[in-house]
C-alpha positions as CSV (number, residue, x, y, z in Angstrom):
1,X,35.0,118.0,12.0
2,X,38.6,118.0,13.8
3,X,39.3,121.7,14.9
4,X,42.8,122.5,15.6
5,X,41.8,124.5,18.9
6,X,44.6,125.6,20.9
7,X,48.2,125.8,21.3
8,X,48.9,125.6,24.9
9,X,52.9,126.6,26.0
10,X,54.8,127.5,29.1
11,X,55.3,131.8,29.4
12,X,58.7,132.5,28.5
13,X,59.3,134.9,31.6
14,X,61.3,134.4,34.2
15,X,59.4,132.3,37.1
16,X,57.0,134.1,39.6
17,X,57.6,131.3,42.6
18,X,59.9,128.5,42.6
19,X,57.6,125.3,41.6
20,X,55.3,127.3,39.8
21,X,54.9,127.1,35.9
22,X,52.9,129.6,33.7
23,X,50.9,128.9,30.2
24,X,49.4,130.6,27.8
25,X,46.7,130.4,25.6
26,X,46.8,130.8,21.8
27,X,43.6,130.1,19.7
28,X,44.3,128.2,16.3
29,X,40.9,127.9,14.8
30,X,41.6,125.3,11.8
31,X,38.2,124.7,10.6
32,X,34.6,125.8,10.8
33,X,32.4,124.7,13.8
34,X,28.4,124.4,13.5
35,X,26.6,127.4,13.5
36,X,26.3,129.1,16.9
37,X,28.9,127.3,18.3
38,X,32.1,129.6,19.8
39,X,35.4,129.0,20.7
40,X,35.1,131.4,23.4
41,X,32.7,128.9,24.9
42,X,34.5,126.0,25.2
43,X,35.3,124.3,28.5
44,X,39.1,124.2,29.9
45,X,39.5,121.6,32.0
46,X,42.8,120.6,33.7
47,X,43.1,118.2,36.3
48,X,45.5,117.0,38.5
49,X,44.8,113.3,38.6
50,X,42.7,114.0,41.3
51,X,41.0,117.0,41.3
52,X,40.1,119.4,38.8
53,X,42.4,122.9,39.4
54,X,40.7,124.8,36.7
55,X,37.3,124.4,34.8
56,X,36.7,127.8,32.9
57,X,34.8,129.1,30.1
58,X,37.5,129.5,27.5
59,X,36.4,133.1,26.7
60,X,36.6,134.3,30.8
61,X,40.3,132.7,31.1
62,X,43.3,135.4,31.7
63,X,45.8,135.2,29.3
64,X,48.5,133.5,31.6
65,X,47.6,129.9,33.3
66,X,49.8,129.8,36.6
67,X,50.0,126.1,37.7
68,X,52.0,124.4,40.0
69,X,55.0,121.7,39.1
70,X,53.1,118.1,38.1
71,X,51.2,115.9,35.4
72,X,48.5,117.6,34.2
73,X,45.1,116.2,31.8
74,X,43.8,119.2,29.9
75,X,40.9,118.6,28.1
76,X,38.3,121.1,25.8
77,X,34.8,120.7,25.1
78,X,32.3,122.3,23.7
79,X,29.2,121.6,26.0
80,X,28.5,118.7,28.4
81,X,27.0,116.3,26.4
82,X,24.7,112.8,27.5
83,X,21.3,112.2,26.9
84,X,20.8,112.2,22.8
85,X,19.9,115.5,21.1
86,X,18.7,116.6,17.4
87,X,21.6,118.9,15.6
88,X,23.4,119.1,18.3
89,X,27.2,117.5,17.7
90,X,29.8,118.4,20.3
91,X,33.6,119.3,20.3
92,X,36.1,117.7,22.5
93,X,39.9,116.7,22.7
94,X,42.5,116.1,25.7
95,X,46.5,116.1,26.3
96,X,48.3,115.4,29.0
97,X,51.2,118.0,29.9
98,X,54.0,117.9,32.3
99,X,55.3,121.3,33.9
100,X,58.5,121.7,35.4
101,X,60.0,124.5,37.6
102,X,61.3,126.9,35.1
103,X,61.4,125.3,32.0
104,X,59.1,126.0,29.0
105,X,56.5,123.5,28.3
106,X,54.7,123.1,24.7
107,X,51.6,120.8,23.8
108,X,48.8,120.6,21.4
109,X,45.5,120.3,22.1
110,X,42.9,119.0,19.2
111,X,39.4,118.9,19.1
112,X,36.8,116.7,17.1
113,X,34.0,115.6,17.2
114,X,33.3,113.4,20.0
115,X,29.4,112.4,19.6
116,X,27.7,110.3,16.1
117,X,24.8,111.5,14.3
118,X,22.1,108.9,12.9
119,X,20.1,110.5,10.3
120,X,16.9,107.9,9.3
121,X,15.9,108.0,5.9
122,X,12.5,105.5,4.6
123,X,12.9,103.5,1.5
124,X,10.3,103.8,-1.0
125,X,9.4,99.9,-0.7
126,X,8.7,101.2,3.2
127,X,6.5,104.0,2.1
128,X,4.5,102.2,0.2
129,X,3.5,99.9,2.7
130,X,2.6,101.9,5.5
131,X,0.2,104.8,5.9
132,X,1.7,105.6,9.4
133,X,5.1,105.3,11.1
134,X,8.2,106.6,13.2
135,X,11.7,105.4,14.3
136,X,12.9,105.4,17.8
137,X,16.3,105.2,18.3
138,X,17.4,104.2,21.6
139,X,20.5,104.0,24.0
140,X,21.7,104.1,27.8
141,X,21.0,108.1,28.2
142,X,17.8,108.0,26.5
143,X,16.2,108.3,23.6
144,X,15.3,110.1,20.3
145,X,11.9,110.2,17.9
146,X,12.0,109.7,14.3
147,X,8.7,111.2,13.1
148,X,7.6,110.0,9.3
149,X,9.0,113.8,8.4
150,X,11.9,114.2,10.7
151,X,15.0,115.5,8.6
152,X,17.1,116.6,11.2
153,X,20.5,114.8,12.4
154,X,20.3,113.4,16.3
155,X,23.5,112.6,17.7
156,X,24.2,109.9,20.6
157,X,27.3,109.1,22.7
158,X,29.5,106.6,21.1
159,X,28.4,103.1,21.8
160,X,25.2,100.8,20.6
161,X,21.9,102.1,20.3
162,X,18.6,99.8,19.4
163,X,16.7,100.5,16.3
164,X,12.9,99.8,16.4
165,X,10.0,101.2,14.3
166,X,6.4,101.8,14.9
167,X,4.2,101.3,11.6
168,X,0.7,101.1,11.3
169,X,0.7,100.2,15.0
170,X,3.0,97.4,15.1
171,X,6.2,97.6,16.9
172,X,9.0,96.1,14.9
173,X,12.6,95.7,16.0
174,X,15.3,96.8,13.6
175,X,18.3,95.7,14.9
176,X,21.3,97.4,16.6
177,X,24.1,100.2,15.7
178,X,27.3,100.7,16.9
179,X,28.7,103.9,16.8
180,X,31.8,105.9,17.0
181,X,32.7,109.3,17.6
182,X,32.9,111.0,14.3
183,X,30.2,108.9,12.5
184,X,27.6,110.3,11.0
185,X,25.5,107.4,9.5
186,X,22.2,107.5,7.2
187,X,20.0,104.7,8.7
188,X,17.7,103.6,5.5
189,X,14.9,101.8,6.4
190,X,13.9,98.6,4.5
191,X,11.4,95.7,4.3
192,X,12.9,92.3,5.0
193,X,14.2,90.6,2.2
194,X,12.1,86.9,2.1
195,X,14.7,85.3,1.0
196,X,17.0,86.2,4.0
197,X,15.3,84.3,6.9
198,X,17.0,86.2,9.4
199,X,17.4,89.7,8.9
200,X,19.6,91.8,10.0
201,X,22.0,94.5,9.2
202,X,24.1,95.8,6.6
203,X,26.5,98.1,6.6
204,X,28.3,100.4,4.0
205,X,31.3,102.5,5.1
206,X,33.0,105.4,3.5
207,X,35.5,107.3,4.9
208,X,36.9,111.2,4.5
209,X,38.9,113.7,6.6
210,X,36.3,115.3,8.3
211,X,33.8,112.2,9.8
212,X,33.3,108.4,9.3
213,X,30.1,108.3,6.9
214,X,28.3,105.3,6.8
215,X,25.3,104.1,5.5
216,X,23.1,101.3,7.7
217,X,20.0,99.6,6.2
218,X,17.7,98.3,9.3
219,X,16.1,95.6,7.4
220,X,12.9,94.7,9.3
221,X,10.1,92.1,8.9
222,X,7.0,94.0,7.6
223,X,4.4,90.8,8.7
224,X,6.0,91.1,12.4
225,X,2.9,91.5,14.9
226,X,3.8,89.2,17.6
227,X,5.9,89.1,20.5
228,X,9.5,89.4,19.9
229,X,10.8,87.0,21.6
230,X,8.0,84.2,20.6
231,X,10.7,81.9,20.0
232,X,12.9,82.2,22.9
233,X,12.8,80.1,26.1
234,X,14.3,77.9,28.8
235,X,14.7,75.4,26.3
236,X,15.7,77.4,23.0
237,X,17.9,79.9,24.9
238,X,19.8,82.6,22.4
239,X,23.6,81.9,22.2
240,X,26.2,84.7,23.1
241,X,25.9,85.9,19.6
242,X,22.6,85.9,18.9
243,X,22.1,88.2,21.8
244,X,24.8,90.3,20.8
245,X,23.2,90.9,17.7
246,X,19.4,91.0,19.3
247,X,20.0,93.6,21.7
248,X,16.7,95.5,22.5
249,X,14.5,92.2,23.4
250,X,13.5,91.8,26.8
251,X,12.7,88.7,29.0
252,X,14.9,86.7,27.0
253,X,16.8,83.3,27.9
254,X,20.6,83.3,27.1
255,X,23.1,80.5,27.9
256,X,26.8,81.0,27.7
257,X,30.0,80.3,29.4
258,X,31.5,82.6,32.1
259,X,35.0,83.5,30.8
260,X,35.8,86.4,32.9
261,X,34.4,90.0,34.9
262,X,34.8,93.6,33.9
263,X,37.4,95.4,36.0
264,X,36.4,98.2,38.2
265,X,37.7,100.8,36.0
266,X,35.7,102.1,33.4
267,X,37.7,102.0,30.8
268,X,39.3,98.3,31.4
269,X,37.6,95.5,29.0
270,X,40.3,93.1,30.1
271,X,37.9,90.8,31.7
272,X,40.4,88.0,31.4
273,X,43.4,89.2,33.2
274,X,42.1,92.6,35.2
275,X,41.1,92.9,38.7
276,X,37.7,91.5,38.9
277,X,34.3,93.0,40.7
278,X,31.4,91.0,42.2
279,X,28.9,93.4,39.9
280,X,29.5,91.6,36.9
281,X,29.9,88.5,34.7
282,X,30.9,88.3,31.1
283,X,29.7,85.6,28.7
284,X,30.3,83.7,25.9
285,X,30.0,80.4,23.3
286,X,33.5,79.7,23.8
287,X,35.6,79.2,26.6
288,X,38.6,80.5,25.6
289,X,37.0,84.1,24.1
290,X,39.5,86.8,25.1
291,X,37.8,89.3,22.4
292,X,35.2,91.6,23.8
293,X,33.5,91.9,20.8
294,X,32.1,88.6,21.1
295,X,31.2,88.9,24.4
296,X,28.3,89.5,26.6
297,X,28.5,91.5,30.0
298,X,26.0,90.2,32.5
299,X,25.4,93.2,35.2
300,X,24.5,91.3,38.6
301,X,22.3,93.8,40.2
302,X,20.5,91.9,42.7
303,X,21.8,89.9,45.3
304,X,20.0,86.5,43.9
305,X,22.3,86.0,41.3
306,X,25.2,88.6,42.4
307,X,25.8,86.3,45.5
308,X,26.0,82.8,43.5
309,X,27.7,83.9,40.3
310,X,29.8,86.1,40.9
311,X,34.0,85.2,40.3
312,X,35.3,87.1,43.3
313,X,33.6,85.0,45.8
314,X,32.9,81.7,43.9
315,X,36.4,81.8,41.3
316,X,35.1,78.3,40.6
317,X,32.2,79.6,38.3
318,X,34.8,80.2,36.0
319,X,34.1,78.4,32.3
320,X,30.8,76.8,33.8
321,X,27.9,77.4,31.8
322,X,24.9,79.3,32.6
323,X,21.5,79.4,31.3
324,X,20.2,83.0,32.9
325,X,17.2,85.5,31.5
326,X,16.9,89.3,31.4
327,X,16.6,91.7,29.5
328,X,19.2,92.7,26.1
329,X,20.6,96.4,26.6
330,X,23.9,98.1,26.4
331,X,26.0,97.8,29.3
332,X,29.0,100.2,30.5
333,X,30.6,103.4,28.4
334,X,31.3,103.2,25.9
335,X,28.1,101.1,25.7
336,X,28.9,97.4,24.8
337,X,26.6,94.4,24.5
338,X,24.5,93.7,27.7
339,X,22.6,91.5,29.8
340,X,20.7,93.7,32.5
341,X,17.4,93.5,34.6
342,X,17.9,89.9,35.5
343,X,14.8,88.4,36.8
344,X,16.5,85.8,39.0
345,X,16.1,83.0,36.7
346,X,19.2,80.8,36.1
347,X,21.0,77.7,36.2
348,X,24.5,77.1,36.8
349,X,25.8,73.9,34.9
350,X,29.7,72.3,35.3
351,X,30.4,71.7,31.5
């Protein structure tokens, strides 16, 4: 859903205090919100670029805002929102507003939806090859179960969550999703085609005015009773994008070139040009990669491989290759491709 929330505007009065400008708040309710969900108890936030100056209930706010003359972020949510809940989507939306000594100010503010839901849905070949089974779907916050009856809708933060499956007591890894905010995707659960020696996933995508529908199928090996990574080692390492697409597996051996380092800011995925941090590496098959998406970020964690491979102190590691094992999981918000839990294994090579 996208709700039209609030129309925010300077009072048209003449000013209290010289440096002082005055809003108002007028609600502009658009469309419906889930049940039990109020606009009176949405969050106001507005922030200074440093501080936050106000963070209200929407409902306990007076009707005139008095702020003082600067940039202003003002963002609206519906409820604080991390670790992955059943039926529970959340509403959010931000603007930034400048207010000037006595002069009128307008802005819009609109809300959507700012989490995915994964509904999981078994096929009937699945059902008729297991007695017993459940779906856990998993990402940096936490986790959700699947029971073999669940109907209800969980919803995660946007980013890539790992798909595995417990049937007849076998583990089974289903793959990886990556998710928006707005999708609401219908996770069908499928045995592995034979004739597709790999797997994988594929992915249908619709889209209307109100959310990003999709439909995934996690196709999955039904014989699968060993160890996951029974094929990996030191010398049959994954490349870059096998592990992008095997995030999940633990203990595994990657190999890669270092083409760059996440920025400090959160936000920032130019690992090429950005200011660089000694916490991370990023990897990938080719040198010259300047597209995340094909990337892996390496988080260096412990001093044995922070202190050799990092680029701010050794700038030389740039385009080596390195051979290094850990273990595949999301990495930064929103979530992206990861190497993390690095057991100190690695070798640094000048190719």
């Amino acid at each position: 859903m996208i709700l039209s929330l609030f129309v925010i505007c300077a009072c048209s009065k003449a000013p209290k205090e010289k440096g002082v400008g005055y809003l108002t708040l007028n609600i502009n309710q658009s469309m419906s919100l889930k049940s039990g969900i109020e606009t009176e108890d949405f969050i106001l936030r507005i922030n200074d670029g440093n501080v936050d100056v106000l963070k209200e209930r929407l409902g306990d706010l007076p009707a005139e805002i008095a702020l003082t003359v600067g940039t202003y972020t003002i963002e609206a949510y519906s409820m604080e929102f991390s670790d992955p809940m059943f039926e529970m989507p959340f509403y959010a939306g931000s603007t930034v507003v400048e207010i000037e000594a006595d002069e009128n100010t307008k802005a819009s503010l609109v809300c959507g939806q700012g989490n995915a839901g994964i509904k999981v849905v078994w096929s009937n070949e699945f059902l008729t090859l297991f007695e017993t089974y459940y779906a856990k779907i998993e990402c940096n916050e936490g986790y959700l179960h699947y029971s073999d009856d669940e109907e209800r809708t969980g919803y995660f933060l946007p980013g890539t969550v790992t798909v595995s499956i417990m049937a007849d007591g076998d583990s089974i890894y289903g793959g990886t999703i990556t998710l928006a905010a707005r999708d609401m995707v219908t996770a069908t659960m499928h045995p592995k085609i034979k004739d597709d020696p790999f797997g994988g996933l594929t992915i249908k995508i619709s889209i209307d005015d109100t959310v990003n529908n999709r439909e995934v199928d996690i196709i999955f090996d039904p014989d699968y009773t060993g160890d996951l990574n029974s094929d990996n080692s030191v010398t049959n390492p994954y490349s870059i994008a096998e592990a992008i697409v095997r995030q999940g597996e633990n203990a595994v051996w990657v190999v890669g070139y270092i083409v760059g380092a996440k920025p400090t800011t959160q936000s920032d995925f130019d690992f090429v040009n950005g200011p660089r941090q000694n916490g991370n590496i990023v990897l990938a098959d080719d040198k010259a990669e300047t597209n995340a998406k094909n990337v892996l970020f390496v988080e260096l964690y412990y001093a044995a491989t922070r202190n050799p491979l990092n680029l701010v102190t050794h700038q030389g590691n740039l385009h080596k290759k390195v051979l290094i094992k850990g273990n595949l999981r999301g990495y930064f918000v929103p979530s992206h491709a990861g190497l993390r839990d690095l057991t100190g294994e690695f070798f640094l090579m000048d190719e």
